[in-house]
C-alpha positions, -999 to +999 in steps of 0.1 A: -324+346+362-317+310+358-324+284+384-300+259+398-299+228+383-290+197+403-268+180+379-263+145+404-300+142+403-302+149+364-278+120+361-298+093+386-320+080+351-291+066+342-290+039+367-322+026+360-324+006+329-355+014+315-357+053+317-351+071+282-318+084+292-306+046+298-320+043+267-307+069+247-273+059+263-276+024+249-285+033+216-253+058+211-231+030+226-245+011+199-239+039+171-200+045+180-192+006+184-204+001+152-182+036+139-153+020+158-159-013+141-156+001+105-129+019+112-095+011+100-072+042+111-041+039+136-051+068+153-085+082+163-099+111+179-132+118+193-145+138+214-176+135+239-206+161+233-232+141+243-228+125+279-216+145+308-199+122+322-185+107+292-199+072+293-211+073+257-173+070+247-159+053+280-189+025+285-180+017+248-137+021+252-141-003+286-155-035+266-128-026+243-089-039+237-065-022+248-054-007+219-084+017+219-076+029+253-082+068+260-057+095+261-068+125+274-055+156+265-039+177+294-045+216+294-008+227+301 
């Protein structure tokens, strides 16, 4: 049997700047501004495996123009 995992509290390192999750978080920001920056296509897609909450794509998309704003897809 698995145990319960407390997903808030797994997330809590995040708002301290020095934990390895903050980190970790920092450094993939880094990696997909600098994708983003070589890139020259109209229209991109990604898609968020790494960050639960999706701030490895939205921290970077926030500091961004509007031009790379999300869309996110609807389940119909």
């Amino acid at each position: 049997m698995v145990a319960a995992r407390d997903w808030a509290a797994w997330h809590e390192p995040y708002a301290d700047e020095d934990s390895p999750l903050s980190r970790r978080l920092r450094l993939l920001q880094g990696h997909i501004t600098s994708w983003l920056d070589e890139r020259t296509d109209e229209t991109l897609h990604v898609v968020s495996a790494c960050a639960g909450q999706a701030h490895d794509i939205l921290g970077v998309l926030a500091t961004r123009s509007a031009a790379f704003g999300p869309r996110i897809p609807q389940r119909s």
